[in-house]
N, C-alpha and C positions, 0 to 999 in steps of 0.2 A: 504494500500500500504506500502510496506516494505520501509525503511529508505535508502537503498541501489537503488532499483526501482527507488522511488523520484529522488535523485540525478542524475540516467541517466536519468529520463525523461527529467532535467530541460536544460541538455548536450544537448540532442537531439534539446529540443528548441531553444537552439541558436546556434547548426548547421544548421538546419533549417529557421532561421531569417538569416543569410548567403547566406547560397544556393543563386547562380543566377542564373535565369529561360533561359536564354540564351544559358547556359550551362550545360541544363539538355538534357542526353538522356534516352528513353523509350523500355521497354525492354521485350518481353513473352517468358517462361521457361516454361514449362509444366505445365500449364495452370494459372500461377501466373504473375502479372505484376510490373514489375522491375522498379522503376524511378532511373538513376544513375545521383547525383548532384555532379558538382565540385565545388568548392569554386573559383576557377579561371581559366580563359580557358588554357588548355591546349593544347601543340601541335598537332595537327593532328595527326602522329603515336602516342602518349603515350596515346593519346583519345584511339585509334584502339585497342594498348593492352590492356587498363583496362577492355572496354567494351567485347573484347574477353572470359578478365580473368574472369568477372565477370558473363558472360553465361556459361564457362566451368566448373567454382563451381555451378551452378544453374542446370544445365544438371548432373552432379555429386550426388546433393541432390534426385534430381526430381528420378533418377532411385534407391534409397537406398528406399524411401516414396511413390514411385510408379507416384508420384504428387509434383509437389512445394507445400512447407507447409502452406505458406498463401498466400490469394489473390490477395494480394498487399503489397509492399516494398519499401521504399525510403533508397536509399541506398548514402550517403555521401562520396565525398572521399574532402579529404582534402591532397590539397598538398605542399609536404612542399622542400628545397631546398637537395634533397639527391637521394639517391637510395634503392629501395628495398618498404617493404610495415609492418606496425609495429601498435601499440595501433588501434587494434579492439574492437567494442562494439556494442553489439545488444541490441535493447531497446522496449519492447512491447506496452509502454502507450501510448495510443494515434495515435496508427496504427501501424505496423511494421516500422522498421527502424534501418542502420546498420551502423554507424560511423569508418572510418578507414584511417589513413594517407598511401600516398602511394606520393613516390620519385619524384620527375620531371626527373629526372637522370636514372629512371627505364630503364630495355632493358628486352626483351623478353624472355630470362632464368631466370631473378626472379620472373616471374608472372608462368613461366614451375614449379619451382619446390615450390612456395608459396603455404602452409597450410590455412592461414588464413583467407581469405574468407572462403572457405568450411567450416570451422570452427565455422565462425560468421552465417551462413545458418544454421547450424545444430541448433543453437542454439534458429531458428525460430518456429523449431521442439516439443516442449516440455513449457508445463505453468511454472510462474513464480510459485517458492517455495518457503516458508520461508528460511534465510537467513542461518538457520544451515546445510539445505541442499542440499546448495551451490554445495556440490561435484558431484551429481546427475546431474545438467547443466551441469558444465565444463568436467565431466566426460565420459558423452555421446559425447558433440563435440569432447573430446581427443581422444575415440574410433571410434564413425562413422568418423570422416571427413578421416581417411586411405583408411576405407575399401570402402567406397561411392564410393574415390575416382579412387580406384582397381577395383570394377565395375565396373565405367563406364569407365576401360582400360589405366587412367592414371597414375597408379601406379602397380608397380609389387607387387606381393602375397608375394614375398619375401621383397622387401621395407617393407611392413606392419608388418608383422612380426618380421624383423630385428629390427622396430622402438620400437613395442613391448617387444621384448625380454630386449631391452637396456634400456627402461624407465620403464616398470613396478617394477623395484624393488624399486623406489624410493615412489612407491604407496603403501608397503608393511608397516602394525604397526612398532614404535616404541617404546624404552623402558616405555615410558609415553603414550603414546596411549593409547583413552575413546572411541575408533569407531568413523567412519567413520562423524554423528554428532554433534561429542564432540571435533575435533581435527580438527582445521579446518587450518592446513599446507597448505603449497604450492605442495606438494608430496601428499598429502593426498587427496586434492582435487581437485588435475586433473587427477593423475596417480591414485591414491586410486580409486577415481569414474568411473578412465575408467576400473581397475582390477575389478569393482565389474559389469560394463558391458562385460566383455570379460567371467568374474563366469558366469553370466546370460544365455549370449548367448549361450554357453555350455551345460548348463543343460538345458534348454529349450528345446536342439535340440535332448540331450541324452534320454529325457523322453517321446521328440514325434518320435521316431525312424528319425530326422532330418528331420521330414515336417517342423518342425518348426522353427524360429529361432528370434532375440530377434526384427529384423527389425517388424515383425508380432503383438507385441503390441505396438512397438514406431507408427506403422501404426495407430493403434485402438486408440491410443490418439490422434493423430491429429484427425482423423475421427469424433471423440467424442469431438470437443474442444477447444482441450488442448492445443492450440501454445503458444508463448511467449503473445500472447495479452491476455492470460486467467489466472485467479489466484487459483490454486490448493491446497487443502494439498496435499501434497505426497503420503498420503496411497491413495489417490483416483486414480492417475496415475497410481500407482501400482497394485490397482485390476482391474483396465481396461485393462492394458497387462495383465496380466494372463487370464482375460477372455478370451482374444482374442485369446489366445496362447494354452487356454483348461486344461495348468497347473501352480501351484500355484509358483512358480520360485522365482519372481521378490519379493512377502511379504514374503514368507522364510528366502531369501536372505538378504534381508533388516533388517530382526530380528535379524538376528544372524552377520550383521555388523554395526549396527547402532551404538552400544553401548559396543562393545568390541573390542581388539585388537583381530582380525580374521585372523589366521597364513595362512598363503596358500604357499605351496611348488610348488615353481615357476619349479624346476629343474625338477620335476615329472611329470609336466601337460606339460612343453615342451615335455618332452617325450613320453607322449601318445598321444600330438599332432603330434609327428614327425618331429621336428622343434627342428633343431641345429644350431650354430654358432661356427664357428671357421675359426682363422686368419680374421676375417672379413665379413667372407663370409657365406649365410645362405644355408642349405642345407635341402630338407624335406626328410622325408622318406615313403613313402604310403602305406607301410606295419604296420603305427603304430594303434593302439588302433582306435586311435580316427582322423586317419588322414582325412577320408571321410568328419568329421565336418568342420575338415581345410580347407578342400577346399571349400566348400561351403560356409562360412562368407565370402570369394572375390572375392565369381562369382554369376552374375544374372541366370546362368543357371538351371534348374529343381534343387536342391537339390540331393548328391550324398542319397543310401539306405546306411540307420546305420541300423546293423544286432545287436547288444549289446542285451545283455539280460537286462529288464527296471524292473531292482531291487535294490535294494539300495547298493546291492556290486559292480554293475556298475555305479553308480555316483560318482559322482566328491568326493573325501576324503575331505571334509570342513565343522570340527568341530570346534566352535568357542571356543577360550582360556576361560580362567574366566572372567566371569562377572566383570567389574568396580563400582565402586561407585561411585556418583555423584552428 
């Protein structure tokens, strides 16, 4: 067990030595059961919206994974004298479980537009990894918890993208940058790890004429697994998506970011996605390259047909810089 893992386990313990049972509700999401504990009762409405908030991220997960990720959850809220909802943590030892302060002052537009439950969900999704590749967790919840949450209709195609467009840059190598896990930034390893799911997704989709897409091996690791209660290397998750997906994407990708500053031109791939911003405002275009793919990463519907010729002049332009030393 990682030295990081430890420490939330021992968190969870005495969230858990807390909890009172009085003030637990019980909860089924597609096909997984939800315990939500508070540390202290709650009013009647702020009970109503957590428990709402916490089915509508659950229903969120459930259609991105087809299924809630594990069979069972206790989920902590601890509240404290404020508003709003802040320090999430998912913790797999010892059963699933998801720790998260949330306001007594809370009202019902910050649980509307709150990330992070979906967030700490996704994160139920996927084995724990060694701690260098950290970016890989955070990465995946920074990317699914948008689009999850665009499927199942609570967010616009354009929010995800917008949020995309304006954070990915801070995922981008810097002048010291060793890859993805040798640099373990705050930019590196969330926005870093979500650019290297958004690469993923992409190419996945570009190589199987867009049957495919990256939701297809995050599926085949749960299937196979691999939630946060299970302990992985990484290169194992990785060829379990690519089997699942039929191409080798996710261990490519991973080679050629693990250990180098990997350039990726942001301004280009918006482009061929079809995805601009200006004053504010995001606008697509469906005539671009690759807009078909766009639209399918934010809808559950059939996958639009990618016509692309499946050669290597139609993939993604990502050559990684020089090699580092280390």
């Amino acid at each position: 067990m990682t030295v990081r893992r430890m420490i939330a386990s021992l968190l969870a313990l005495v969230v858990a030595g807390h909890a009172c049972g009085s003030n637990d509700e019980q909860l089924q999401v597609g096909g997984g059961d939800i315990a939500v504990e508070f540390n202290s009762t709650p009013a009647p409405a702020l009970r109503k919206l957590v428990l709402d908030w916490v089915t509508k991220s659950a229903k969120a997960v459930t259609t991105y994974y087809t299924k809630f990720p594990v069979s069972a959850v206790h989920i902590h809220i601890l509240l404290y004298d404020g508003r709003g909802t802040r320090s999430g943590h998912t913790n797999g030892w010892n059963g699933s479980s998801i720790r998260i302060n949330v306001g007594t002052k809370s009202r019902a537009s910050d649980f509307d537009k709150d990330w992070m439950m979906t967030h700490e969900m996704v994160h139920l999704a996927f084995p724990s990894v060694a701690t260098a590749h950290h970016w890989i967790e955070e990465g995946q919840a920074t990317y699914i918890e948008p689009v999850a949450r665009a499927r199942a209709g609570d967010l616009t195609p354009e929010k995800v993208w917008g949020d995309l467009v304006d954070g990915l840059p801070d995922g981008l190598p810097g002048p010291q940058d060793r890859g993805l896990d040798f640099t373990p930034t705050w930019g590196r390893t969330y926005w870093g790890g979500a650019l290297f799911c958004l690469l993923a997704d992409i190419e996945i989709r570009k190589r199987t004429g867009n049957r495919r897409g990256l939701e297809d091996a995050l599926r085949a690791v749960v299937a196979a697994g691999g939630t946060v209660e299970a302990e992985w290397p990484l290169t194992k998750a990785l060829q379990v998506g690519d089997d699942a997906t039929g191409v080798p994407v996710l261990s490519e990708l991973y080679e050629k970011m693990k250990a180098s500053p990997f350039p990726v031109d942001l301004g280009a791939l918006w482009k061929e996605l079809g995805v601009t911003k200006k004053n504010g405002l995001i606008r697509f275009n469906d005539s671009a390259p690759l807009a078909a793919i766009r639209r399918a990463i934010t809808t559950t519907t059939p996958h639009d047909s990618f016509t692309g010729q499946e050669n290597n002049r139609d993939r993604l332009q990502m050559q990684p810089g020089p090699k580092n030393s280390y």
